[in-house]
C-alpha positions as CSV (number, residue, x, y, z in Angstrom):
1,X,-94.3,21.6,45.3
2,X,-93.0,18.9,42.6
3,X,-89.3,19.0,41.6
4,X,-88.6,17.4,38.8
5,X,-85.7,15.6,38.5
6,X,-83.5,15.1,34.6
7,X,-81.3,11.7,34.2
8,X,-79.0,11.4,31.7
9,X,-77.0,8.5,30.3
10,X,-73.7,8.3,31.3
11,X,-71.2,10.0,33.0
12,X,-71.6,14.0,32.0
13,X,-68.6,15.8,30.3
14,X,-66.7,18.4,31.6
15,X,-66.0,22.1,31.7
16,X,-64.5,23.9,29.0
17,X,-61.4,24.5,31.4
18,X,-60.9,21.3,31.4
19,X,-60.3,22.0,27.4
20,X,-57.5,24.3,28.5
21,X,-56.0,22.2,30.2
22,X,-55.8,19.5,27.8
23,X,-54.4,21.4,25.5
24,X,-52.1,23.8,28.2
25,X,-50.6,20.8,29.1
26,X,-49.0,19.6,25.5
27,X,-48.4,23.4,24.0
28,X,-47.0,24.4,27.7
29,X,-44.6,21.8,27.5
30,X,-40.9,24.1,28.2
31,X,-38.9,24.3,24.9
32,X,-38.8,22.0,21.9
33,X,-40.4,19.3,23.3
34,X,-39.7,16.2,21.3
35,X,-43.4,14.6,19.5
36,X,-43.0,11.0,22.4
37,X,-43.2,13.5,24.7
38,X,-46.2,15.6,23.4
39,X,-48.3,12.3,23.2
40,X,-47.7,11.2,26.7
41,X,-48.2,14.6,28.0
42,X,-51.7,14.4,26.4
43,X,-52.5,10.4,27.7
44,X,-51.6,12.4,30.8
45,X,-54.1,15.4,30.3
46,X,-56.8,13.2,29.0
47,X,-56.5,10.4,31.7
48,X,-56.8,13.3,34.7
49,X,-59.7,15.1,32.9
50,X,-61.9,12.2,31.7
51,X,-60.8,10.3,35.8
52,X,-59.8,6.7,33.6
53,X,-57.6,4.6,34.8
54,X,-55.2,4.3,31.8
55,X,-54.7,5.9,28.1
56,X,-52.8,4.4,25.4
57,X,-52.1,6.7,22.0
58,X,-51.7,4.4,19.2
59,X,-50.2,6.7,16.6
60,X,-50.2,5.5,13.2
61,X,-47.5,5.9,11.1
62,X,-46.1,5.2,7.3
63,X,-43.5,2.9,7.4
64,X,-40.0,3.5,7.2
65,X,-38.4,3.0,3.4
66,X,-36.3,-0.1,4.8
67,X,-39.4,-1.6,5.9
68,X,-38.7,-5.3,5.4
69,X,-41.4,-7.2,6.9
70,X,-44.9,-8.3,5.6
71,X,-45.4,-6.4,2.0
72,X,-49.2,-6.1,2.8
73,X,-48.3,-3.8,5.6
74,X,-49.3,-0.6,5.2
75,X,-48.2,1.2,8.5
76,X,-46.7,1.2,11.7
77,X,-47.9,1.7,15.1
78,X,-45.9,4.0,18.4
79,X,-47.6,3.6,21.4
80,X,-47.8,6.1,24.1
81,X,-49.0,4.7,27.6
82,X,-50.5,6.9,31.0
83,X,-51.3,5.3,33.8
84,X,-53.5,7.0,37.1
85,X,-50.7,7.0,39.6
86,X,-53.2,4.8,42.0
87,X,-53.7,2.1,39.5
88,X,-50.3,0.7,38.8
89,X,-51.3,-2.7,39.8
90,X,-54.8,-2.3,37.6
91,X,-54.7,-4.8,34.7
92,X,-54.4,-3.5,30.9
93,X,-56.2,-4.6,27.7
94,X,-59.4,-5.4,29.5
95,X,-60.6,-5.8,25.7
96,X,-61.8,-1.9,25.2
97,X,-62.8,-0.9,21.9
98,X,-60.6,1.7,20.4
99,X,-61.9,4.9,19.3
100,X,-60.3,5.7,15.8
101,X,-59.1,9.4,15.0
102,X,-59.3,10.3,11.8
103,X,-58.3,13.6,9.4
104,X,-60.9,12.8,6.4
105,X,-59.9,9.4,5.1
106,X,-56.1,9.3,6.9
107,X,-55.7,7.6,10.3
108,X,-54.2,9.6,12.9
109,X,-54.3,6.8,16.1
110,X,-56.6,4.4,18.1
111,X,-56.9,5.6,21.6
112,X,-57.8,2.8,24.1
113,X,-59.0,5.0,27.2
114,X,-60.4,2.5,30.6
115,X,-62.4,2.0,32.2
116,X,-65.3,2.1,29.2
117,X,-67.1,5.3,31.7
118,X,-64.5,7.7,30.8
119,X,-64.2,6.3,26.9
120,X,-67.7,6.9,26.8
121,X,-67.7,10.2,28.8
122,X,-65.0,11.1,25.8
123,X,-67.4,10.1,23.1
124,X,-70.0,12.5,24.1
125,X,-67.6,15.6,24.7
126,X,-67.3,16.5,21.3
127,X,-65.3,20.0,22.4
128,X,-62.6,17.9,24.1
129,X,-62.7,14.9,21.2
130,X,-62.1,17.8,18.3
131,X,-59.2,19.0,20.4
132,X,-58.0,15.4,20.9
133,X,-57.8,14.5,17.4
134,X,-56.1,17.6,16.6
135,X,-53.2,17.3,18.9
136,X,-52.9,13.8,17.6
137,X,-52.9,15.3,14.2
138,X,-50.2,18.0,14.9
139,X,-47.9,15.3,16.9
140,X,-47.9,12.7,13.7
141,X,-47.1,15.4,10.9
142,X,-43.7,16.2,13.7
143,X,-43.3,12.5,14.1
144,X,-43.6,11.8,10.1
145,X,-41.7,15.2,9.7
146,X,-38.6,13.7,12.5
147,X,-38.8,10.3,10.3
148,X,-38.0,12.4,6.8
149,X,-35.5,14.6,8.6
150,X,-33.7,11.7,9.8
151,X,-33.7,9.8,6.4
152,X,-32.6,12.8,4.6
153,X,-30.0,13.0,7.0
154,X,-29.1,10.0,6.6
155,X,-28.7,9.9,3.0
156,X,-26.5,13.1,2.8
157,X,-23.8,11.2,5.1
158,X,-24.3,7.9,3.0
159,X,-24.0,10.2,-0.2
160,X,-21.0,12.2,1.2
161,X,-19.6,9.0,2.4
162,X,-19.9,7.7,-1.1
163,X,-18.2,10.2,-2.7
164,X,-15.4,10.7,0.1
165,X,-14.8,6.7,-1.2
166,X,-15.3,6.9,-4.5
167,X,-12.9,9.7,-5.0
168,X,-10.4,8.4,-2.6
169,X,-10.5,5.1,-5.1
170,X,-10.3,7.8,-7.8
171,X,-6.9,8.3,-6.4
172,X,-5.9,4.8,-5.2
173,X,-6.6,4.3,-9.0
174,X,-4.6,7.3,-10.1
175,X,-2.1,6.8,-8.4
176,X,-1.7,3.0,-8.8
177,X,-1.6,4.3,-12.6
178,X,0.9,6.4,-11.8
179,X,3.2,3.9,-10.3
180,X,2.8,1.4,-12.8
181,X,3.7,3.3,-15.6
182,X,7.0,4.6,-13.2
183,X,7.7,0.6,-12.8
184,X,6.8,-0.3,-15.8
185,X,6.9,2.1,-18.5
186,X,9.9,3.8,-17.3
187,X,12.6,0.4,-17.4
188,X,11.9,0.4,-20.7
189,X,12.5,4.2,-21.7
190,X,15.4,3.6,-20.2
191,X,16.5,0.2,-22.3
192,X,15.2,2.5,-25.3
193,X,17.9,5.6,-24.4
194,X,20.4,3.0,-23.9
195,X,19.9,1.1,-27.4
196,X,19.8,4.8,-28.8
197,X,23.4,5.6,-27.5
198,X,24.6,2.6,-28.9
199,X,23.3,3.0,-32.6
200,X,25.1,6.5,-32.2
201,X,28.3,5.0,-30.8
202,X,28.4,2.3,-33.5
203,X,27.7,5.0,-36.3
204,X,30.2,7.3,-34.7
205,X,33.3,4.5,-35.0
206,X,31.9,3.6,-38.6
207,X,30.1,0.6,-37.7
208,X,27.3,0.1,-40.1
209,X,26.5,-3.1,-39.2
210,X,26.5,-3.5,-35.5
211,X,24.2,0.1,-35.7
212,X,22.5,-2.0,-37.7
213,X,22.0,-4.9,-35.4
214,X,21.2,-2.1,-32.6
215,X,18.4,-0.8,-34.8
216,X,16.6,-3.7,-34.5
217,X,16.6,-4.3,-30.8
218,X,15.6,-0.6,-31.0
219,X,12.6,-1.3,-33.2
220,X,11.9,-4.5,-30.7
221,X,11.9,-2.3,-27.5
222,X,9.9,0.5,-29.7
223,X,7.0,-2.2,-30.0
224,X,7.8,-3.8,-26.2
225,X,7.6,-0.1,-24.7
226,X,4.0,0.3,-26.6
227,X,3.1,-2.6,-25.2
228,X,3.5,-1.7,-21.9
229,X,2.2,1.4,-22.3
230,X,-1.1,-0.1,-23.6
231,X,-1.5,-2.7,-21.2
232,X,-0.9,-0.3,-17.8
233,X,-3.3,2.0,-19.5
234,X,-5.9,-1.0,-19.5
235,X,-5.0,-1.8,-16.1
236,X,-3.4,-5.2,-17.2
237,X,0.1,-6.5,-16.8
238,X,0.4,-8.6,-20.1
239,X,2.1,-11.0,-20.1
240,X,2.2,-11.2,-16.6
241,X,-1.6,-12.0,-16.4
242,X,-1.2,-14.9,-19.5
243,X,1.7,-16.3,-18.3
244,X,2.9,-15.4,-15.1
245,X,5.9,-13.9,-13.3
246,X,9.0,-15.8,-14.7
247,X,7.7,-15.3,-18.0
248,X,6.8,-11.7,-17.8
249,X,10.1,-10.8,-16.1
250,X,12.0,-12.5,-19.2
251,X,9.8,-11.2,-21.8
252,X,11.6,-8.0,-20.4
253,X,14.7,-8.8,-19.8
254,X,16.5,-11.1,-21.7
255,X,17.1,-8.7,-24.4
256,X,19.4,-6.5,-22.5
257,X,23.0,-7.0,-22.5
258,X,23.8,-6.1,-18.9
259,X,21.0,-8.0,-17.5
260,X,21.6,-11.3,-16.2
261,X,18.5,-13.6,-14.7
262,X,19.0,-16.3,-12.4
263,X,15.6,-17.7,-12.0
264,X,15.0,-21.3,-9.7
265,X,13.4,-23.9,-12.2
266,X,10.6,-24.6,-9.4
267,X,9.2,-20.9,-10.4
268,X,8.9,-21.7,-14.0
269,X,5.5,-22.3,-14.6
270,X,3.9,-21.8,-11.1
271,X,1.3,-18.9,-10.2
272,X,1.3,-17.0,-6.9
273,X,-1.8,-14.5,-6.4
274,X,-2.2,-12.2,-9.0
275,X,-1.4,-9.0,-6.6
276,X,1.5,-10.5,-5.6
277,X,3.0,-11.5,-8.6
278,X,2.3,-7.7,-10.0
279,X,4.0,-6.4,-7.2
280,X,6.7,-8.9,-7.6
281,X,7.5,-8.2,-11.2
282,X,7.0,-4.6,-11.2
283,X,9.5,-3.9,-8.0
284,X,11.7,-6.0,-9.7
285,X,11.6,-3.8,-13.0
286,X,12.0,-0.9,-10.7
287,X,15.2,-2.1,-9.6
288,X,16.3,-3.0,-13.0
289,X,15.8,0.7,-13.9
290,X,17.5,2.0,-11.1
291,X,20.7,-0.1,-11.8
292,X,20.7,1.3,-15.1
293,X,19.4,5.1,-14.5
294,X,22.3,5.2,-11.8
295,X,24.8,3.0,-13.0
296,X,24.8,2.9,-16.3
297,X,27.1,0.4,-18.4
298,X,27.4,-2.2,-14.7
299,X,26.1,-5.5,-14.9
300,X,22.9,-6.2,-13.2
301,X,21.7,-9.7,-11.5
302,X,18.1,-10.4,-10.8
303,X,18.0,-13.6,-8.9
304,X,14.4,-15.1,-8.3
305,X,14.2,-17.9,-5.5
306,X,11.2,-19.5,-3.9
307,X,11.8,-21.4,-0.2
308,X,9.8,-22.1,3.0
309,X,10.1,-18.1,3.8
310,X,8.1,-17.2,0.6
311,X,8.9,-15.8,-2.7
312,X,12.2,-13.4,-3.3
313,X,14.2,-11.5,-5.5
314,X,17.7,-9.9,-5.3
315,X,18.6,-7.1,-8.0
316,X,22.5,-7.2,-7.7
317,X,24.5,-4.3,-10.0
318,X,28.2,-4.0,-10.2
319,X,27.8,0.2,-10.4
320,X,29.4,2.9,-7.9
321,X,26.8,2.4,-5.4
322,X,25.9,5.0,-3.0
323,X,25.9,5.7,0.9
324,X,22.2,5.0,2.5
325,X,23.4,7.0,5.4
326,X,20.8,5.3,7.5
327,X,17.5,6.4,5.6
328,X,15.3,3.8,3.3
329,X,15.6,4.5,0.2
330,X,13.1,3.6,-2.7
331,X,10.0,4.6,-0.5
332,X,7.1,3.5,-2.8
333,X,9.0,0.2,-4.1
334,X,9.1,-0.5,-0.5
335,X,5.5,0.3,0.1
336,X,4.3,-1.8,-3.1
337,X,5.4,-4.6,-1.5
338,X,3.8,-3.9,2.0
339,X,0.6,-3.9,0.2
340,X,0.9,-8.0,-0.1
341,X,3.0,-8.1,3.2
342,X,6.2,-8.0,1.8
343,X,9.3,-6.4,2.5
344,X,12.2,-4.4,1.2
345,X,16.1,-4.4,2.1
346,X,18.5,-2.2,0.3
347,X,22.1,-3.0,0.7
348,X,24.9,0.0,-0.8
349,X,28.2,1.8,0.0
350,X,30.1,3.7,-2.6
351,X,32.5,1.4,-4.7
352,X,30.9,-2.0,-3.6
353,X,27.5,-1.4,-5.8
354,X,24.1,-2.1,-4.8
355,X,21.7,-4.9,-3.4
356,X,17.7,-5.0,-3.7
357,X,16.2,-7.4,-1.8
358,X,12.3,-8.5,-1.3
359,X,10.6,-11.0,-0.1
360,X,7.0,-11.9,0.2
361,X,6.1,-14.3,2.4
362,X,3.1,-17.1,1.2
């Protein structure tokens, strides 16, 4: 009796158990496995059931919006590695040709499988190369989906952090507004009140002239005062900006009565940094106003030195003064000047008047 006896060519695919257990062992992976760990779960699975030696996934994916490498680019590549546990010493890249998954036109991966027996035994199991390619399929659309996720994450913290700044300059702003028309704005409201109580003393003892003279400094300060006001509104410090501190401070001060400057001739003419010469000549109109909110009538001092220490200013009134009783007084005057490094001593005791003092050092 003949037997006859089929050959085929190649090694012979498998069972359709071995199916199962290709895909059992990615979708019975215990909870939420991450996508990385799906694909080596499958080089895994597919390296026991086709007997190779080693599996790389090559999972192609778009590239990330930062992407700053070569323009022509048009994806990126994560590789997923299995080795047999008895070939750890076996060489890689023997130069095996890739077998290229694709979904219609998109790429899903190029898997390398070794040696080229079980590549080939996966080329002619078409059960287990359909189920391949959609695994691979399933784990890029979670590693794409992971990329999105992260970058819309991302962009709601850079968006929230961009508004947390924005409106925290919203307030810096609003509150450097705020102060600047209290420093500025506010010494000459005060100049205005008293040039007021004058014309209505003058008029009161029948002096129609010197109310006279009194309305004009009143007319002057009327157009100074709008001055100020315009300029803190455009965030300038005219004249300060044009022509610095020692001009800007006696551009406000020289009209008053009480007011005495003593400024050192090395300052005329010589700039500091523009932050600290508006911090400078606002705390300085700040103490001006002070002297004359709270002591009205005493004569005020505003001295102006420059030294090795650094730039200062003392704002000396002859008024009632008042007892400090240990505390600081004149909180954001003091903290102006800490924003250029500068610092604030206040000097007072009833009947002996009071003493501003600041000094930046440069």
């Amino acid at each position: 009796m003949r037997h006859s006896t089929q050959h085929t060519d190649g090694p012979s695919p498998g069972t359709p158990e071995d199916v199962v257990r290709v895909i059992d062992a990615v979708h019975g992976l215990p909870g939420r496995p991450l996508p990385g760990v799906q694909a080596e779960a499958l080089a895994r699975a597919l390296g026991g059931c086709l007997g190779a030696t080693t599996v790389t996934v090559a999972l192609w994916l778009p590239l990330p919006t930062d992407h700053d490498t070569d323009a022509a680019a048009e994806h990126t590549v994560e590789e997923y590695h299995w080795p047999a546990a008895d070939a750890e010493a076996a060489a890689t890249g023997t130069g095996a040709t890739p077998m290229r998954l694709c979904d219609g036109e998109q790429v899903l991966a190029d898997l390398v499988v070794e040696p080229p027996a079980a590549a080939d035994r996966l080329r002619r199991w078409p059960e287990l190369h359909a189920v391949t390619r959609l695994l691979v399929s399933d784990i890029q659309a979670q590693l794409i989906t992971a990329g999105a996720e992260r970058l819309i994450g991302e962009s709601t913290l850079l968006l929230a952090d961009t508004r947390l700044r924005a409106a925290g300059e919203m307030e810096h702003q609003r509150y450097q507004l705020e102060r600047d028309l209290h420093d500025g704005a506010q010494h000459h409201m005060v100049a205005l009140q008293m040039s007021l109580a004058m014309v209505e003393h003058q008029l009161d003892a029948g002096n129609a002239a010197e109310a006279g003279q009194h309305l004009d400094r009143l007319r002057e300060l009327l157009a100074s005062t709008e001055e100020v006001l315009h300029t803190t509104a455009t965030g300038l410090l005219a004249p300060l900006t044009d022509h610095g501190l020692v001009a800007a401070l006696t551009t406000r001060l020289e009209a008053l009565d009480t007011v005495t400057l003593d400024i050192d001739p090395e300052l005329i003419g010589y700039r500091y940094l523009p932050e600290v010469e508006a911090a400078v000549y606002l705390a300085c109109l700040e103490a001006v106003s002070n002297a004359h909110k709270h002591a009205p009538g005493a004569a005020v001092t505003l001295t102006l030195r420059t030294s090795r220490r650094g730039l200062s200013f003392e704002v000396d009134d002859t008024g009632p003064g008042f007892d400090t009783e240990g505390r600081m007084p004149l909180r954001q005057l003091a903290a102006r000047l800490a924003s250029v490094d500068g610092t604030l001593t206040v000097r007072s005791s009833p009947t002996t008047g009071t003493r501003i003092s600041g000094l930046v050092a440069i």
